[in-house]
C-alpha positions in Angstrom: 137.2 126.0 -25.8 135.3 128.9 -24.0 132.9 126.6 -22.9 135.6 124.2 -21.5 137.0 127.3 -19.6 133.9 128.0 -18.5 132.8 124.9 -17.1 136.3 124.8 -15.1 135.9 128.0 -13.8 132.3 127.3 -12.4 133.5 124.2 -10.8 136.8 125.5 -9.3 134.3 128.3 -7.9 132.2 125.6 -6.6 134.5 123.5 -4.9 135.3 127.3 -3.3 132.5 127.8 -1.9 132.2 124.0 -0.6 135.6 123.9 1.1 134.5 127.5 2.6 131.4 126.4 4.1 133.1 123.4 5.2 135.5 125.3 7.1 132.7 127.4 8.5 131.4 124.9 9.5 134.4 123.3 11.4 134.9 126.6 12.6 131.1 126.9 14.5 131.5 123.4 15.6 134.6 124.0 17.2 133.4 127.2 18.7 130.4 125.3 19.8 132.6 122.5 21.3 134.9 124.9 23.6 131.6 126.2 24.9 130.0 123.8 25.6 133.7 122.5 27.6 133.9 125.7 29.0 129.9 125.2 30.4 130.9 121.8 31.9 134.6 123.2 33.2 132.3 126.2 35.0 129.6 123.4 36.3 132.1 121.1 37.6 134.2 123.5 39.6 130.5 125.4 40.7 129.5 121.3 42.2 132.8 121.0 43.5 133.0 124.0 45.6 129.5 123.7 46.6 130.4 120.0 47.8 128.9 119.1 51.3 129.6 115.2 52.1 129.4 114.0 55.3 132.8 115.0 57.1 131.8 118.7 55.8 128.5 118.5 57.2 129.9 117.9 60.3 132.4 120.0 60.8 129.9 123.0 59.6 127.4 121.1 62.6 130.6 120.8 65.0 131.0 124.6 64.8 127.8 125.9 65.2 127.8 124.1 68.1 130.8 125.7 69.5 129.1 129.2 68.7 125.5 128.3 70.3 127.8 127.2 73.6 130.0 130.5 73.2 127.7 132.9 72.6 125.6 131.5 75.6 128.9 131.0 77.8 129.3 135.3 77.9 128.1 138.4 76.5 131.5 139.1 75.3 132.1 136.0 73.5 133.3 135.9 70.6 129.8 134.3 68.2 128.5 135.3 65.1 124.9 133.9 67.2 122.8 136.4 69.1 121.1 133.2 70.7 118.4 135.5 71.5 116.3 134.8 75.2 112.6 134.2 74.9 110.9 134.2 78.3 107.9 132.2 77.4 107.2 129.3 80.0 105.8 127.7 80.5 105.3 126.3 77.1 101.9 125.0 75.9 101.6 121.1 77.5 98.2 120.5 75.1 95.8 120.6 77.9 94.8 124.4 77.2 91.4 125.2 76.2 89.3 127.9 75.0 88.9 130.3 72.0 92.7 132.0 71.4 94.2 135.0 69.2 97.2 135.7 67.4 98.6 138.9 65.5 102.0 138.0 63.3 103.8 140.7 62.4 105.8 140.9 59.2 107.6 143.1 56.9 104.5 144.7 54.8 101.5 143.0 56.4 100.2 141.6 59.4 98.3 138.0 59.6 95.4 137.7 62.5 94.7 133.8 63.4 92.2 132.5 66.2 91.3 128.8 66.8 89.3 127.3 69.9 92.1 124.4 71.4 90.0 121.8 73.1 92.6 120.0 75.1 94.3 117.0 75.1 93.3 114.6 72.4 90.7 117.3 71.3 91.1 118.6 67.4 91.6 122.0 67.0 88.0 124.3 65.9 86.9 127.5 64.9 90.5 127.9 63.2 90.5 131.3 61.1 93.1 133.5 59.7 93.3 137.1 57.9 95.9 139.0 56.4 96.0 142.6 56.2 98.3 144.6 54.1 99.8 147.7 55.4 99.5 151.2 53.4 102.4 152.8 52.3 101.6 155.7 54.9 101.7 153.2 57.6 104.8 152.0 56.4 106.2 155.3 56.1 104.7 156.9 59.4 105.0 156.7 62.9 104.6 153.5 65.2 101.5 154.8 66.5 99.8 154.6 63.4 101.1 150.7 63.0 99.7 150.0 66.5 96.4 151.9 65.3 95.7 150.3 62.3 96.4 146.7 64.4 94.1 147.4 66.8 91.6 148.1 64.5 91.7 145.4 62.5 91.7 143.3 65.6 88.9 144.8 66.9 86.5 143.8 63.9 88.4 140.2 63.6 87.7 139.1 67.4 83.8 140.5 66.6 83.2 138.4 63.7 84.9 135.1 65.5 84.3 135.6 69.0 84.2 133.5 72.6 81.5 131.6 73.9 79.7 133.8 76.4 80.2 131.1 78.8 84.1 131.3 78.8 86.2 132.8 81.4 86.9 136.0 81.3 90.7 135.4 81.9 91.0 137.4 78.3 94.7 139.1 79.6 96.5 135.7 78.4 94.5 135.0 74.8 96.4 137.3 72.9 100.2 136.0 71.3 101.9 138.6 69.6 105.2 137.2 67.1 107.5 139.5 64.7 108.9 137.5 61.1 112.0 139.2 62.3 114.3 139.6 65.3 113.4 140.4 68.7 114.8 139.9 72.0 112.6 139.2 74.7 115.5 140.1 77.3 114.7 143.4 76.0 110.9 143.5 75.0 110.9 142.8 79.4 113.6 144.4 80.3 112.8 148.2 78.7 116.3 147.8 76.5 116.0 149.3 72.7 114.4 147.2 69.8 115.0 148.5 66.5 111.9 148.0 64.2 114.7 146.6 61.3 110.8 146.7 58.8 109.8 150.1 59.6 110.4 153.8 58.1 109.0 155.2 61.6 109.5 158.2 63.4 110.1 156.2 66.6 112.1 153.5 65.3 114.3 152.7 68.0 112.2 152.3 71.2 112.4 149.9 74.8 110.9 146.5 74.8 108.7 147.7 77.4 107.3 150.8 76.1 106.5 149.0 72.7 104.0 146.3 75.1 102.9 149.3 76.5 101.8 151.3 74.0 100.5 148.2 71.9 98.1 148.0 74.5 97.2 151.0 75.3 96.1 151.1 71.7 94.3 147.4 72.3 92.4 149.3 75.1 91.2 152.7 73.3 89.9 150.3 70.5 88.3 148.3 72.9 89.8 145.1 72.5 90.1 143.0 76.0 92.7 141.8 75.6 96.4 142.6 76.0 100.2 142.0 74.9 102.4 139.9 77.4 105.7 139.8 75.5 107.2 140.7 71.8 108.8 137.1 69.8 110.4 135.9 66.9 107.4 133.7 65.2 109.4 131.0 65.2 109.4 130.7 68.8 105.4 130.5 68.1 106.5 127.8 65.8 107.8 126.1 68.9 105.0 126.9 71.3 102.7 125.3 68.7 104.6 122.0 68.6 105.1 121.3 72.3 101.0 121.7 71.6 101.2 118.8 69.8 103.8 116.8 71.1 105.8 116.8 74.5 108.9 116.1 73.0 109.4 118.9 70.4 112.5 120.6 71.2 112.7 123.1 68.1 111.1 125.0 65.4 112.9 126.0 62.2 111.7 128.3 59.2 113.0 127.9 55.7 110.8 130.0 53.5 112.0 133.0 52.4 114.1 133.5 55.1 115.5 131.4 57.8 115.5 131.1 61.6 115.9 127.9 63.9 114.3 128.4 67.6 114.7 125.3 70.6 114.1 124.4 74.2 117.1 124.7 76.6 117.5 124.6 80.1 117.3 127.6 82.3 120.5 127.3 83.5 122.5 127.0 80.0 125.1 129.1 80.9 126.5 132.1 82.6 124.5 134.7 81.0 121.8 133.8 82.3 122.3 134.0 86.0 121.1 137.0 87.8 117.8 137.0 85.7 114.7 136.1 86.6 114.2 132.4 85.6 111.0 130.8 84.4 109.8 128.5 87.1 108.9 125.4 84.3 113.1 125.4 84.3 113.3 125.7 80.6 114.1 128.8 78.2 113.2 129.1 74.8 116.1 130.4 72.5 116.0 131.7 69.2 119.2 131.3 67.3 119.0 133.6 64.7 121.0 131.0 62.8 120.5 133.0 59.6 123.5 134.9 61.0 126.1 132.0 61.3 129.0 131.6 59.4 132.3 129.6 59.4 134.9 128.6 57.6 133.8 125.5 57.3 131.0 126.7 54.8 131.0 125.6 51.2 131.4 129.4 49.8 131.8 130.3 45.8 132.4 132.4 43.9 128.7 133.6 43.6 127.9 133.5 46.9 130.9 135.8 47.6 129.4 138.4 44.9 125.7 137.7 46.1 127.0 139.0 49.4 129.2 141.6 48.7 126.7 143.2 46.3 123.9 142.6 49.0 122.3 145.6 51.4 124.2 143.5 54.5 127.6 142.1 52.9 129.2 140.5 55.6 126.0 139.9 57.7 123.4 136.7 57.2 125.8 134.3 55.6 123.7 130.9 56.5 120.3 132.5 55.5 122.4 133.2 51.9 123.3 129.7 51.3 120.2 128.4 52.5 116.8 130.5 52.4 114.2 130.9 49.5 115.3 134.9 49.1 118.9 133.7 47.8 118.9 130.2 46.1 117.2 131.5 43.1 119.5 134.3 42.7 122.8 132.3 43.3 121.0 130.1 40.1 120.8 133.8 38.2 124.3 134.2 38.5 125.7 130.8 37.6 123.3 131.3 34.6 124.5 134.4 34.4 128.3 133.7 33.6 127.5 130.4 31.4 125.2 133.0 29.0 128.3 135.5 29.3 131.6 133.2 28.9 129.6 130.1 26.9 127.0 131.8 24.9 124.8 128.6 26.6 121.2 131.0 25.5 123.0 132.0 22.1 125.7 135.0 21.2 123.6 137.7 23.3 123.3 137.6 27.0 119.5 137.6 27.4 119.1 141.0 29.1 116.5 140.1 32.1 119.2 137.2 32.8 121.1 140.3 34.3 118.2 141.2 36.7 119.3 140.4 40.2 116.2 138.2 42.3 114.4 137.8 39.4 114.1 134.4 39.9 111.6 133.2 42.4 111.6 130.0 44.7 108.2 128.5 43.1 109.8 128.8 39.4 113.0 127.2 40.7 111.0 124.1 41.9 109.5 123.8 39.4 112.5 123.6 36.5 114.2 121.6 39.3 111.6 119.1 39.1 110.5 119.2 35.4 110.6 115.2 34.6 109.6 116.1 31.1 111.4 114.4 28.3 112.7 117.6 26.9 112.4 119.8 29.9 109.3 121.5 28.7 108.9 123.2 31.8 112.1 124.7 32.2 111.8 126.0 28.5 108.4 127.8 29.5 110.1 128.8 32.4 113.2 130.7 31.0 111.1 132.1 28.3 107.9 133.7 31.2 111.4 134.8 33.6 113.8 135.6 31.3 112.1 135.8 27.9 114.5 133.1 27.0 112.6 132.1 23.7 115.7 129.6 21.5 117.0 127.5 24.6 118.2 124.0 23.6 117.7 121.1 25.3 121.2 120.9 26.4 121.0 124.3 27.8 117.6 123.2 29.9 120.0 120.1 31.2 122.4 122.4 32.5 119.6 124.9 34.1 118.2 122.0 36.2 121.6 120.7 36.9 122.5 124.3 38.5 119.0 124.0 40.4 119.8 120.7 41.9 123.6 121.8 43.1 122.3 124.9 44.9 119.4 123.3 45.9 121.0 119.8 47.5 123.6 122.5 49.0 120.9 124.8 51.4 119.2 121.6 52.0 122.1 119.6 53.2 123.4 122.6 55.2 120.1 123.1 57.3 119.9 119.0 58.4 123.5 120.0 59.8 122.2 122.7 61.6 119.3 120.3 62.7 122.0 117.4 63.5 124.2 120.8 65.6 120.7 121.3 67.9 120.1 118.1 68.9 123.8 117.8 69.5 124.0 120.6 71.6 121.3 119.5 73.5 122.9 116.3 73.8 119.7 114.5 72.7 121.1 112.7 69.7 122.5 109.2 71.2 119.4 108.3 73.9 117.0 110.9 73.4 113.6 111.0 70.7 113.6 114.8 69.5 110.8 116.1 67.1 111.5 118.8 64.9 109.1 121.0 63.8 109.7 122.9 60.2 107.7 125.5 59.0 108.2 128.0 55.8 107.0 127.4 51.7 110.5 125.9 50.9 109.9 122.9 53.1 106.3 122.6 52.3 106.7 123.3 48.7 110.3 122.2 47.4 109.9 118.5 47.4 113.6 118.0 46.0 114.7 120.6 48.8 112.8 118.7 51.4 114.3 115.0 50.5 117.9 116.6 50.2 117.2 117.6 54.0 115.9 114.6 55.5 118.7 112.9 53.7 121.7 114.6 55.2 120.5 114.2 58.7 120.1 110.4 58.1 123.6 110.5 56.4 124.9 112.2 59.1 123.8 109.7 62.0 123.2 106.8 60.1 120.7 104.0 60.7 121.0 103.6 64.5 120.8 107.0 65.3 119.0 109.5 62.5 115.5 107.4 64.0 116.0 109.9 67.4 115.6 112.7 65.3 112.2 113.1 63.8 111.5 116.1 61.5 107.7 117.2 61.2 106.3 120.2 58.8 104.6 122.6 61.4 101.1 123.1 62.0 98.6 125.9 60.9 101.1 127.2 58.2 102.9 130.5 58.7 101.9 132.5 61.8 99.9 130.4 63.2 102.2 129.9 66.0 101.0 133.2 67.4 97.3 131.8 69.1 99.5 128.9 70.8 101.8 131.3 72.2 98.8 132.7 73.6 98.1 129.4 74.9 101.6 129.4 76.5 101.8 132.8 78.5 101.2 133.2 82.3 100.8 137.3 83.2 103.0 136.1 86.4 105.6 134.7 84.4 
């Protein structure tokens, strides 16, 4: 009888413990299943907002449009656009010759490039570059000590690549000078104030004039022959290095880690120009400073609204958010960020580093985009070197490269608009055959971010018309477009 007792008391416990572990289970598998809803709810409406088909695309093209015309109509326009003035014409024609310089200002370094052009039909020789990092002291100091340190460098880099002894001496327009930021040649002639945005300097604020001035002066003491004509965005180089090449190049664009767009209009555009002192050639060479555009008509989330308010210019830069290198890999973090948070998609703890704002990189985000391995091997190494995501599932490495491709088709798509608004405005796009020149590691290096752009501009204009518009990765890589501005400049211009 005990034993009888016994045996039903084991098996009632048993049949416990299975109905428990059974429910358990139902329990995590539910769990698991509202998730993994939850995931695709937060995916779908994240691909819905970020939407751009073609009628969007256009209307975000129509109204850039409207703000290039406005902000070039009057100063007091109303235009998020600065449509900045560059006064260099004539433009190179490819018939230039001779051994040429270049210095490229950016934010922590400066590059130094030289190349001897041999003319029409001629390749392109001698072609060198350097890059020299800036100490922090530099960085920290005054502008004189920048110009120094320039000059210097320069000095030895022209000794150990120099002219031909039997070239002219005309050395007064072989030097192009470009900034990786803003700068407005109305004012780098004119004597109005440039802020140096990159610099801690003493001096920061200073007239356009004074700063050609006092580069040179410093080119002189170092004894460099050569001097300074003008101060430009390098992506007007961009553009001075692709009329080089081809007569009908009508703009540069730069999507690396930031963005800029720069073209060829006429010299009499509009009202703000008049009074000035036009270039004979007829044509000006405008850089848009598109990273500053915004509309309504831009697909904004969520994220991108965060991203910008939490950002050290909320409210400033809106294009360059949605589509430069410096912010697709963060608006990636973030979608990540809130699936790890509200879906547990990398398990019950939010990995810690997935909280680290710009930790992920352009390069990485290419390369999970484009992981074709059958269990996403790349993104798993990926998540693990970033974010030391070590127990991602393969679902979870789906939905990573899904969020790469939305945010990535998204910039992409936007910048052919702006492409499609340029030739527009310059009413090229029906009977005309404009070349666009692109220059920056996104376009180069993103080959999913490069197709989604071609793409959109074909969508945009179909068959007939996308053939006028032909798109061209720039030559000489990034700064290079500083020797051809060199090319470009007349001292009585």
């Amino acid at each position: 009888m005990k034993k009888e007792v016994a045996l039903a008391v084991v098996t009632t416990t048993a049949a416990t413990v299975v109905v428990v572990v059974t429910l358990v289970r139902q329990y995590w598998k539910q769990k698991k299943d509202r998730q993994w809803k939850k995931c695709q709810q937060i995916i779908r409406i994240f691909a819905r907002e970020c939407a751009t088909p073609v009628p969007k695309l256009w209307e975000v093209a129509n109204a850039m449009v409207s703000d290039m015309e406005a902000s070039l109509s009057s100063d007091e326009a109303r235009s998020c656009l600065n449509m900045l003035v560059s006064y260099v014409s004539p433009l190179p024609t490819g018939n230039e010759q001779g051994m040429y310089y270049g210095v490229n200002l950016r934010g922590t370094d400066f590059l130094m490039v030289c190349a001897r052009l041999g003319g029409k039909n001629e390749p392109i020789s001698d072609f060198y570059k350097e890059e020299i990092s800036l100490p922090s002291n530099v960085m920290l100091g005054t502008s004189q000590e920048l110009y120094d340190i320039i000059a210097v460098e320069l000095s030895k880099f022209i000794s150990a690549h120099p002219e031909n002894n039997d070239e002219t001496a005309a050395n007064d327009k072989k030097l192009g000078f470009t900034l990786s930021y803003a700068a407005n040649q109305a004012a780098a002639t004119s004597g109005a104030a440039i802020k140096w945005k990159n610099f801690s300097a003493d001096d920061i604020v200073k007239g356009g004039k004074e700063l050609v001035s006092e580069i040179n002066q410093d080119l002189e003491k170092h004894g460099v022959n050569m001097r300074v004509h003008a101060l430009v965005d390098d992506t007007v180089g961009d553009l001075a290095g692709a009329r080089y090449y081809n007569k009908e190049s009508v703009a540069a664009i730069c999507l690396g880690m930031g963005t800029n767009a720069a073209y060829v209009d006429t010299a009499q555009s509009g009202p703000i120009w008049r009074g000035s002192l036009l270039p004979n050639s007829g044509e000006i060479v405008i850089s848009i400073e598109w990273g500053n555009f915004n509309s309504c008509q831009l697909p904004i989330t969520q994220f991108d609204a965060s991203l910008d308010a939490e950002s050290s210019n909320p409210g400033s830069r809106i294009f360059e958010k949605l589509i430069s290198g410096m912010y697709l890999g963060e608006i990636v973090r973030r979608v990540l960020a809130k699936m790890a948070k509200e879906t547990a998609l990398f398990g019950e703890t939010v990995p810690p580093k997935l909280l680290i704002p710009y930790l992920l990189r352009p390069p990485d985000m290419a390369a999970m985009h484009q992981d074709t391995s059958e269990d996403r091997e790349v993104v798993h190494e990926k998540l693990k070197e970033i974010f030391g995501i070590t127990n991602s599932t393969e679902m979870a490495r789906e939905i990573v490269a899904e969020v790469c491709d939305i945010v990535t088709e998204r910039g992409a798509r936007l910048a052919g608009a702006g492409i499609v608004a340029i030739t527009k405005k310059l009413g090229r796009i029906a009977n005309r055959r404009s070349v666009i020149t692109i220059e920056g590691g996104l376009y180069e290096h993103y080959r999913i971010f490069r197709n989604y752009l071609h793409s959109s501009v074909w969508e945009m204009l179909g068959d007939e018309l996308s053939g006028n518009i032909i798109i061209e990765h720039a030559h000489g890589g990034s700064g290079a477009g500083a020797l051809f501005l060199a090319a470009s400049q007349n001292p009585d211009s």
